[in-house]
ZAZAMI-872652 format. One record per atom (N, C-alpha, C, O): x, y, z; atom name. Coordinates in pm, 1 decimal, padded with zeros to 6 digits. Layout:
BEGIN
@u=X | v=Y | w=Z | at=CA $
...
***
This chain:
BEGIN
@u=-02922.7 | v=-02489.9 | w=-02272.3 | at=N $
@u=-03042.2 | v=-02572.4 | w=-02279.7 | at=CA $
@u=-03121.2 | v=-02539.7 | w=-02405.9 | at=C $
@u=-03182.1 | v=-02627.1 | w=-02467.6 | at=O $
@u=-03118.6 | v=-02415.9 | w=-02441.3 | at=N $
@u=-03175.2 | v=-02378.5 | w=-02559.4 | at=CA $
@u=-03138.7 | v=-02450.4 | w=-02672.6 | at=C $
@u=-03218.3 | v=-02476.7 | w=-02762.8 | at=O $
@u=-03029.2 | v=-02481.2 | w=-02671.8 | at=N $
@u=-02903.3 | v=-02518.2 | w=-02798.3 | at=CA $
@u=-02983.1 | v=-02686.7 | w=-02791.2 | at=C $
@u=-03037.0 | v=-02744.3 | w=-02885.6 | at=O $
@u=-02972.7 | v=-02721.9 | w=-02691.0 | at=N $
@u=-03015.3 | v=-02879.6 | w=-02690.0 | at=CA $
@u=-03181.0 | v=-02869.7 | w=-02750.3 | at=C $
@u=-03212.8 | v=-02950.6 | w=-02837.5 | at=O $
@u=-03256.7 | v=-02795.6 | w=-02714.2 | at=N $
@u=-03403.4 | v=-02801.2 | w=-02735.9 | at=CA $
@u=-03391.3 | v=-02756.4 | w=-02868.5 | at=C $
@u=-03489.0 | v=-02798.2 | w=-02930.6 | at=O $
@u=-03302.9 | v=-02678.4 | w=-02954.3 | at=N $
@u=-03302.9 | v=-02708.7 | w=-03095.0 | at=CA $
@u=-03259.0 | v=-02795.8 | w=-03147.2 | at=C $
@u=-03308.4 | v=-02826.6 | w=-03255.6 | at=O $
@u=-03152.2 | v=-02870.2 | w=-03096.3 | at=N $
@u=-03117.3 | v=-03010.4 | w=-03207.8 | at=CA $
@u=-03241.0 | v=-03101.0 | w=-03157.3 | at=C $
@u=-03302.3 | v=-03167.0 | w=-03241.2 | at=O $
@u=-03266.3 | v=-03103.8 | w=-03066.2 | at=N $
@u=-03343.4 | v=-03236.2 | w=-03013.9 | at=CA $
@u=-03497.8 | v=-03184.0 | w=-03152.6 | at=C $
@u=-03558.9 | v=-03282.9 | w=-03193.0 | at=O $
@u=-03534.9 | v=-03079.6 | w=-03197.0 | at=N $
@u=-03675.3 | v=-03028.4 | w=-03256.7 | at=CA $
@u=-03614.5 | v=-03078.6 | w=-03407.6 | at=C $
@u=-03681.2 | v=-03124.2 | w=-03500.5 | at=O $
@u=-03448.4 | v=-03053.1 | w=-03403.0 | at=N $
@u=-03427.7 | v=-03097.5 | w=-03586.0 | at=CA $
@u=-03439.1 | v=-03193.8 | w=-03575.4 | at=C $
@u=-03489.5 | v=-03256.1 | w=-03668.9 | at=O $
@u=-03391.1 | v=-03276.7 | w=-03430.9 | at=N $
@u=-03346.7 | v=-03408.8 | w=-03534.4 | at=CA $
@u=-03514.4 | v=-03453.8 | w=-03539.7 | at=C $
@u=-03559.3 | v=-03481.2 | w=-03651.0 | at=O $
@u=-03592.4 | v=-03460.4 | w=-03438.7 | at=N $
@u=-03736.7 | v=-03520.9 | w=-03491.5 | at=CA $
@u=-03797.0 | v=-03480.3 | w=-03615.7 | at=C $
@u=-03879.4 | v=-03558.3 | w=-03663.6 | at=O $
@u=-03772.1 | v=-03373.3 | w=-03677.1 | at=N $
@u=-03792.2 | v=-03301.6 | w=-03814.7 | at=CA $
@u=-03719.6 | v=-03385.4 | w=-03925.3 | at=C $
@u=-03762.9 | v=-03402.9 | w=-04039.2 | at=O $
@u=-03597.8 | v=-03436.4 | w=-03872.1 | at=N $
@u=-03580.3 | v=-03500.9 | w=-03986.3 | at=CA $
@u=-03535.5 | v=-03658.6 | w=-03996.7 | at=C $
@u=-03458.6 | v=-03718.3 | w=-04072.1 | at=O $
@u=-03661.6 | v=-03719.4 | w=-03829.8 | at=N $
@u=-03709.5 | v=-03803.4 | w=-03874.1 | at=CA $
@u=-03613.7 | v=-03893.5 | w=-03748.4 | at=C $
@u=-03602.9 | v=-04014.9 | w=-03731.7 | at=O $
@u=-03569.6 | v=-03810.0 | w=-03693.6 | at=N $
@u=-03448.4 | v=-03926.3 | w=-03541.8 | at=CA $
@u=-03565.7 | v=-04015.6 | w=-03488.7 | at=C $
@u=-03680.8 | v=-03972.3 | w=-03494.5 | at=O $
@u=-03545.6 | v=-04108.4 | w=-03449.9 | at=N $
@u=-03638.9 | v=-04215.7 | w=-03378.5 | at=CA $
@u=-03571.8 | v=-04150.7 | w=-03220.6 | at=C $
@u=-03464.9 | v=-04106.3 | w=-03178.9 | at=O $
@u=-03743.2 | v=-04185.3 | w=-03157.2 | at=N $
@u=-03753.5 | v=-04139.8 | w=-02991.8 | at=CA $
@u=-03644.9 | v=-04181.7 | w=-02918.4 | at=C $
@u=-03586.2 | v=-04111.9 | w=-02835.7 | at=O $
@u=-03615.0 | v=-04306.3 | w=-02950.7 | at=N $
@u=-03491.8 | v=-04429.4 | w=-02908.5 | at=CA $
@u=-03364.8 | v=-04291.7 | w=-02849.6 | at=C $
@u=-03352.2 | v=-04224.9 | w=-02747.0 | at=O $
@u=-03295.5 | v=-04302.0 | w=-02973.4 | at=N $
@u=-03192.9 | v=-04188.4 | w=-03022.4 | at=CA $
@u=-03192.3 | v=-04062.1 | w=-02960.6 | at=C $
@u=-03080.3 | v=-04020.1 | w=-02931.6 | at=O $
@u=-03300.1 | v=-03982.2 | w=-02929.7 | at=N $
@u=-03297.9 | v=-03844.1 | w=-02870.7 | at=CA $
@u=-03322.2 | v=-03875.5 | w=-02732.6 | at=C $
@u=-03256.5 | v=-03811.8 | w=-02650.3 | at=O $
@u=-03404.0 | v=-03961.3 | w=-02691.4 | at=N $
@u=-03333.0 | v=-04027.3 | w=-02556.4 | at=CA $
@u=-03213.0 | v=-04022.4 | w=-02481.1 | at=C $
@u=-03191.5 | v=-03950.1 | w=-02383.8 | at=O $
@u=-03131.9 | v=-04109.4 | w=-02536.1 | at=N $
@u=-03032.2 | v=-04141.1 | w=-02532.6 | at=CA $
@u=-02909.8 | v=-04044.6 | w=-02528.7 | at=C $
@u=-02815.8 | v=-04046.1 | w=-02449.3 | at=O $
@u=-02930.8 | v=-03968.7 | w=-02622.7 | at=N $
@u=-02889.7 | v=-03822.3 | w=-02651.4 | at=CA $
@u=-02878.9 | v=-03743.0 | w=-02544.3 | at=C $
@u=-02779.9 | v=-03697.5 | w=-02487.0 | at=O $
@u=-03006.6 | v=-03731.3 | w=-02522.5 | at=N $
@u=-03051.9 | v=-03620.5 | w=-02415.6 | at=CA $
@u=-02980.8 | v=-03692.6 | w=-02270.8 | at=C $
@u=-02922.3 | v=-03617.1 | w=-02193.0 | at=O $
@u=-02988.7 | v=-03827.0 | w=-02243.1 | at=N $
@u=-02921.7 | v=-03835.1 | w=-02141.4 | at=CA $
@u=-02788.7 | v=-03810.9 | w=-02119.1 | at=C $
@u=-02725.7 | v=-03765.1 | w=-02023.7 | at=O $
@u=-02759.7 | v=-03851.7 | w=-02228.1 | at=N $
@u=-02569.6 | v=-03855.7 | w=-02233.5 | at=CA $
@u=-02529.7 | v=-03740.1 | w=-02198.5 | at=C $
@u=-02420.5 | v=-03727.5 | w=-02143.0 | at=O $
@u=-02634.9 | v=-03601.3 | w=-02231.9 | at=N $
@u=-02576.9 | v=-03497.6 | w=-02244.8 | at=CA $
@u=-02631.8 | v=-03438.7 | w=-02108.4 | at=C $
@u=-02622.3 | v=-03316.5 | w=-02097.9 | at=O $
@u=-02688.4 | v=-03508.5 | w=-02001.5 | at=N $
@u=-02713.7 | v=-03508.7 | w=-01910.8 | at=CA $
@u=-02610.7 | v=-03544.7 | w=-01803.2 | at=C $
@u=-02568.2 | v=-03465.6 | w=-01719.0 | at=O $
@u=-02570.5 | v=-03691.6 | w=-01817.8 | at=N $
@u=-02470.9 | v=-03702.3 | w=-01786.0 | at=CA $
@u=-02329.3 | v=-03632.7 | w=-01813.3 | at=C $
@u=-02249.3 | v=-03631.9 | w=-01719.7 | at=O $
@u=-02307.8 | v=-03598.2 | w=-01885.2 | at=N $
@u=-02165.5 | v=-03515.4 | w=-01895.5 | at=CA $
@u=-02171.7 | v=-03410.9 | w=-01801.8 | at=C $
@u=-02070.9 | v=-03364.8 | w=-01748.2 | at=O $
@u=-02303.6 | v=-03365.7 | w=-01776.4 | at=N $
@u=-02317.4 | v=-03211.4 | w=-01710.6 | at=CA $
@u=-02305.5 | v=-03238.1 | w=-01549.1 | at=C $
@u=-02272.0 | v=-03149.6 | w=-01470.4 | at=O $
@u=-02336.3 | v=-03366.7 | w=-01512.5 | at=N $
@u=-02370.7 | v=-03401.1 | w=-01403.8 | at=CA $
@u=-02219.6 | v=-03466.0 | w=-01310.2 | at=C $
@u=-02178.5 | v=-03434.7 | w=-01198.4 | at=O $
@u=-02168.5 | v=-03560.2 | w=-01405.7 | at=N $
@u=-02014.2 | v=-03624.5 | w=-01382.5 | at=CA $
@u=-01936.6 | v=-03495.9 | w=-01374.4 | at=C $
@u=-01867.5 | v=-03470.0 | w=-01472.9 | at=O $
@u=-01935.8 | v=-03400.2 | w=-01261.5 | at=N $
@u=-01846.2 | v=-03291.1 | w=-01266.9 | at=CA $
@u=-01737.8 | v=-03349.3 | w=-01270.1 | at=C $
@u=-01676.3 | v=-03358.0 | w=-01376.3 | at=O $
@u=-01692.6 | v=-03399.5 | w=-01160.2 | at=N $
@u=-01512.3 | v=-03474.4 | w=-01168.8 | at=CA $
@u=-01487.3 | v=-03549.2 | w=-01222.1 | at=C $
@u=-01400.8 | v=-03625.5 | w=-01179.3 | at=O $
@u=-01559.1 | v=-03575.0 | w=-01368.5 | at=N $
@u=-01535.9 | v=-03653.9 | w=-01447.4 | at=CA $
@u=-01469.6 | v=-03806.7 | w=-01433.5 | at=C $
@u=-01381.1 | v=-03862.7 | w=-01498.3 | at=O $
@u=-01541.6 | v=-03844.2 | w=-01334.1 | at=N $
@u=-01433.7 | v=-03998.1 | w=-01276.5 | at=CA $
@u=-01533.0 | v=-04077.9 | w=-01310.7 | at=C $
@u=-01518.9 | v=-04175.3 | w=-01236.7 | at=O $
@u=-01610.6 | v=-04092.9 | w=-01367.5 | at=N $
@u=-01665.8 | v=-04183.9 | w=-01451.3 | at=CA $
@u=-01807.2 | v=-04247.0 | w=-01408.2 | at=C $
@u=-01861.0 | v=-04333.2 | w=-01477.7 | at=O $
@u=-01873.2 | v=-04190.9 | w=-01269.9 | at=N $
@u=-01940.8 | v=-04235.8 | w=-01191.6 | at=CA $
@u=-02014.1 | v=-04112.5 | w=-01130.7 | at=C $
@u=-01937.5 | v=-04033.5 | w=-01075.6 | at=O $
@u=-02163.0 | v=-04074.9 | w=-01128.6 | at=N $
@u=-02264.6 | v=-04002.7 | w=-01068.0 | at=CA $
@u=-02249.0 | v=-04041.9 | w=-00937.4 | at=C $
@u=-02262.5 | v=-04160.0 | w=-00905.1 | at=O $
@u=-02216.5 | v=-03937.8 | w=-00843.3 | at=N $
@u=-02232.1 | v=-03919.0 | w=-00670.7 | at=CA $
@u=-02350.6 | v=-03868.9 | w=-00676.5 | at=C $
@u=-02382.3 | v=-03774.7 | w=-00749.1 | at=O $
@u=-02456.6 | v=-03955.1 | w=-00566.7 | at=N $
@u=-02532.4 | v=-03879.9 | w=-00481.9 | at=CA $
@u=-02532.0 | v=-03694.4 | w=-00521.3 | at=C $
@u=-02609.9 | v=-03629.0 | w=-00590.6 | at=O $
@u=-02412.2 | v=-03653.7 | w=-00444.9 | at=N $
@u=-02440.2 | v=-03537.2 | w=-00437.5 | at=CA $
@u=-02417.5 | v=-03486.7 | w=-00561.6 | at=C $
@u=-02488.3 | v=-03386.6 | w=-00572.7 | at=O $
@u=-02329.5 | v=-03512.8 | w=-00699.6 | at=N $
@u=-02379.3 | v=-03478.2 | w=-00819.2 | at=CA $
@u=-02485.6 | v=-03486.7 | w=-00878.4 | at=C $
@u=-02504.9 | v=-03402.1 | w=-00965.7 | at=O $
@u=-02581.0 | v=-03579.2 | w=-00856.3 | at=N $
@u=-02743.9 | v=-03623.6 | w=-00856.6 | at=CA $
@u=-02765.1 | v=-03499.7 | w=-00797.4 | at=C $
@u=-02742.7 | v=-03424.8 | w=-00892.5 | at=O $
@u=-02787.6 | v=-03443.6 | w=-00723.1 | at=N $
@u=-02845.6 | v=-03321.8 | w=-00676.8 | at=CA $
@u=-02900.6 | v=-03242.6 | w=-00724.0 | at=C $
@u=-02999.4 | v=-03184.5 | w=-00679.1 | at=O $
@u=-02839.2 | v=-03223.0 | w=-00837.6 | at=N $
@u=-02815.3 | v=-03100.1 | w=-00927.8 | at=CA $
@u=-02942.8 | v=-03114.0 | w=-01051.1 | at=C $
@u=-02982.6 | v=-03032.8 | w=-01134.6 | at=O $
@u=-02997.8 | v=-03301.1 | w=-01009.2 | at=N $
@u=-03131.4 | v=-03282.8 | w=-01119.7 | at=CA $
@u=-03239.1 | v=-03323.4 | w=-01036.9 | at=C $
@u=-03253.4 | v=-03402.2 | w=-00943.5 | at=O $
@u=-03293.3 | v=-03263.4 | w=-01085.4 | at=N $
@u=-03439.0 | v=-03320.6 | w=-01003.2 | at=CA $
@u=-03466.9 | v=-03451.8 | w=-01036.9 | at=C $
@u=-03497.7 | v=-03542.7 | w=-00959.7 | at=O $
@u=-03453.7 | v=-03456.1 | w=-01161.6 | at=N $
@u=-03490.5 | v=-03595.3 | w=-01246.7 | at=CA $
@u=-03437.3 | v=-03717.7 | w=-01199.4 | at=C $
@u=-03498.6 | v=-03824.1 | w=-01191.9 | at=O $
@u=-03324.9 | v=-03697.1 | w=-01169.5 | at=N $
@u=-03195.4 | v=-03805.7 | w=-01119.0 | at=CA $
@u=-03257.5 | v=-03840.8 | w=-01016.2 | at=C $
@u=-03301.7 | v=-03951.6 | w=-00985.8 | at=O $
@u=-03261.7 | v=-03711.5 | w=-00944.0 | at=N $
@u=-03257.1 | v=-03733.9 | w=-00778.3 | at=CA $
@u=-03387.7 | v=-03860.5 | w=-00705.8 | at=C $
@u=-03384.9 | v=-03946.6 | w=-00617.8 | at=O $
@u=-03526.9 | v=-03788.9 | w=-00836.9 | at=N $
@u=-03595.1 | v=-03865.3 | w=-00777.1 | at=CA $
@u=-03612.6 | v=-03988.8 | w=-00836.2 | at=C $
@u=-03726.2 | v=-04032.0 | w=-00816.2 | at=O $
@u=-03517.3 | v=-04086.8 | w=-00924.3 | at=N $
@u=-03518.5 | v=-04161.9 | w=-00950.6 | at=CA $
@u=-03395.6 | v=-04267.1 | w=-00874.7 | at=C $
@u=-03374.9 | v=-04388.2 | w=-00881.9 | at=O $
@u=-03342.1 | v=-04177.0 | w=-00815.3 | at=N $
@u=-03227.4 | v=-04282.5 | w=-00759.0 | at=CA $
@u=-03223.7 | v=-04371.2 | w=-00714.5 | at=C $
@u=-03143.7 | v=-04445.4 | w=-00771.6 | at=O $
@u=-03274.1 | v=-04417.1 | w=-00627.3 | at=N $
@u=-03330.5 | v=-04533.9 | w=-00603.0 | at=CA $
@u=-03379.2 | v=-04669.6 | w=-00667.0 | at=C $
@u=-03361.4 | v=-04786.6 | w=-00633.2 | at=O $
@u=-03451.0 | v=-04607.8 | w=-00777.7 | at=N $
@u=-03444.2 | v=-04702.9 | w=-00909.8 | at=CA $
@u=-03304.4 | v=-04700.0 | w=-00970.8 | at=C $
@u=-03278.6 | v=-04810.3 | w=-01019.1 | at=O $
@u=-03238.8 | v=-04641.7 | w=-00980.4 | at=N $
@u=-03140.3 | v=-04600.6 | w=-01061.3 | at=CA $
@u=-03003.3 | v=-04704.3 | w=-01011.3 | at=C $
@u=-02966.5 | v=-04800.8 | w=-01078.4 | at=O $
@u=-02950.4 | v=-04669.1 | w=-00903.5 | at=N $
@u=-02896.2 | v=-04729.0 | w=-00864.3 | at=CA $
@u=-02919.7 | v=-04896.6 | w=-00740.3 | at=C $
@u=-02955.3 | v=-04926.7 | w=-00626.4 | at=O $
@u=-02881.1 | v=-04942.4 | w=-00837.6 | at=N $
@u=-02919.8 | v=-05093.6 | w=-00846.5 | at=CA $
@u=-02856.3 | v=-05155.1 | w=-00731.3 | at=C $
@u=-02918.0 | v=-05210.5 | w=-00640.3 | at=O $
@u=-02702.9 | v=-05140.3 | w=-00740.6 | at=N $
@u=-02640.8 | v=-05242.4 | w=-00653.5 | at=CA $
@u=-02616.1 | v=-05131.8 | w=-00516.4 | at=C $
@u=-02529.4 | v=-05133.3 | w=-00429.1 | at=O $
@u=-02727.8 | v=-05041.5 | w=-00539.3 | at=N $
@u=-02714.9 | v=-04994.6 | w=-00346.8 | at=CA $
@u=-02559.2 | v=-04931.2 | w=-00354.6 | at=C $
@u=-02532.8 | v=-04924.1 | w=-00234.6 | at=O $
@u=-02477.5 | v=-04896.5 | w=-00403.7 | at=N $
@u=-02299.1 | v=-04852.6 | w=-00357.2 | at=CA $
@u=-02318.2 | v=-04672.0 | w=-00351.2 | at=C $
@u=-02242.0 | v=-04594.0 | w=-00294.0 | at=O $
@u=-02443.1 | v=-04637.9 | w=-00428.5 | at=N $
@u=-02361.8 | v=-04487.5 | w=-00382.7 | at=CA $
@u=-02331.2 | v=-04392.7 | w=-00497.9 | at=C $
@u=-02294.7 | v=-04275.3 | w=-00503.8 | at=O $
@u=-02358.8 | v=-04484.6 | w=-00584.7 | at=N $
@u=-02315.4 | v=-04375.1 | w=-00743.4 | at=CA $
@u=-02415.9 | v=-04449.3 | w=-00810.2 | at=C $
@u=-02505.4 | v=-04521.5 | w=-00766.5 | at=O $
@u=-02372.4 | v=-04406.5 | w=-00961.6 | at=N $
@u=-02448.3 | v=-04432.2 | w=-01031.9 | at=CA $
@u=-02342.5 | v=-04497.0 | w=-01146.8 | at=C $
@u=-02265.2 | v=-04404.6 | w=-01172.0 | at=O $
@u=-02313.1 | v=-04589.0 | w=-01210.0 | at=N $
@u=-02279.4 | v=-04635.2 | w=-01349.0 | at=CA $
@u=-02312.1 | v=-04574.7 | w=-01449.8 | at=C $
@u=-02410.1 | v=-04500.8 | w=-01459.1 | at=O $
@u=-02224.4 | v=-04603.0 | w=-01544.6 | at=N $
@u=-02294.7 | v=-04565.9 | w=-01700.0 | at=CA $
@u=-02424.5 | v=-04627.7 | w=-01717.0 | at=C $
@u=-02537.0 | v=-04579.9 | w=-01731.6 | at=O $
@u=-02370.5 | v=-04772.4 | w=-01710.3 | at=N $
@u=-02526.1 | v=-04883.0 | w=-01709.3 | at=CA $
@u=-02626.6 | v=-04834.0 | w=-01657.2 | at=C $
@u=-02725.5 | v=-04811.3 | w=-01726.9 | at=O $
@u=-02624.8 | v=-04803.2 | w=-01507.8 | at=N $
@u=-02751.0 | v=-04765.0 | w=-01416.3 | at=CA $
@u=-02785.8 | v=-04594.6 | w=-01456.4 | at=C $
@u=-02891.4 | v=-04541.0 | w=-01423.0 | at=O $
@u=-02694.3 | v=-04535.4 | w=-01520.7 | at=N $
@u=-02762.7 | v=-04420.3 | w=-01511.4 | at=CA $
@u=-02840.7 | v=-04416.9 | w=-01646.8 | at=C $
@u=-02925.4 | v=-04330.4 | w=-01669.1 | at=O $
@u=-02804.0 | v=-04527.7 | w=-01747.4 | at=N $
@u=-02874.9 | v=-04482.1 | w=-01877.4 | at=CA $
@u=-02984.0 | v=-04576.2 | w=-01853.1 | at=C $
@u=-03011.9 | v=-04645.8 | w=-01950.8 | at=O $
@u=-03071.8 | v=-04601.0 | w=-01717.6 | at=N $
@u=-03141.8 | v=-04679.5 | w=-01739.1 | at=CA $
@u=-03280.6 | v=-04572.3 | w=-01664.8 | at=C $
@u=-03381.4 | v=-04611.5 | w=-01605.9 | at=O $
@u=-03232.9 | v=-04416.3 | w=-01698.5 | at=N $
@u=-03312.4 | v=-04329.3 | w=-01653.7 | at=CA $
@u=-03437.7 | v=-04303.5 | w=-01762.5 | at=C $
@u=-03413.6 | v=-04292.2 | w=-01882.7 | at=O $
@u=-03575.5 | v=-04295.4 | w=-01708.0 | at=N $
@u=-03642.9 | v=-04235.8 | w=-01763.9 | at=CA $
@u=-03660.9 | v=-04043.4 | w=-01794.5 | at=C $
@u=-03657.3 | v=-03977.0 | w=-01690.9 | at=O $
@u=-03673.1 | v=-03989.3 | w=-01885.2 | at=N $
@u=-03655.0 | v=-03875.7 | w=-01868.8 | at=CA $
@u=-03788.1 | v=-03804.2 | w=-01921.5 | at=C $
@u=-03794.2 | v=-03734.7 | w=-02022.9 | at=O $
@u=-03859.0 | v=-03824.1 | w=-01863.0 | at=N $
@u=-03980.8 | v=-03714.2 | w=-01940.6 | at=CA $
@u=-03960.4 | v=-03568.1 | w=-01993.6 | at=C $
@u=-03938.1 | v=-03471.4 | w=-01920.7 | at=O $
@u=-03968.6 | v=-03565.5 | w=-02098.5 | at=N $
@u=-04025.7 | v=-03460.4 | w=-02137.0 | at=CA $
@u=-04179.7 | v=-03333.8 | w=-02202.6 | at=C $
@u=-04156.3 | v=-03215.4 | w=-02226.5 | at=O $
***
């Protein structure tokens, strides 16, 4: 996490738009989260963030149970 909280400080240093480290930050969210790598956030892989968890509901759209690429990059992530 450390490693991420330094690229995420360069790249605004040298100028990344919010857009971009967003995006970033989720992806690299998601990778951590898709343990069995099958292409789709379970419920119980959601677990593992708080962030996810309490957005799920928003998150997942068509009600099935996971999460999409689509639906999961449609997370807000405060920092």
């Amino acid at each position: 996490m450390k490693n991420l909280r330094s690229i995420l400080v360069l790249a605004i240093a040298i100028g990344g738009s919010s857009a971009a480290i967003a995006t970033s930050d989720a992806g690299e969210l998601w990778k951590a989260l898709d343990v069995n790598k099958d292409g789709v956030i379970s419920k119980d892989e959601a677990s593992a963030s708080q962030e996810v968890s309490a957005q799920w509901s928003l998150l997942d759209l068509n009600q099935d149970g996971v999460l999409s690429e689509k639906e999961f990059f449609l997370i807000n992530l405060s920092k």
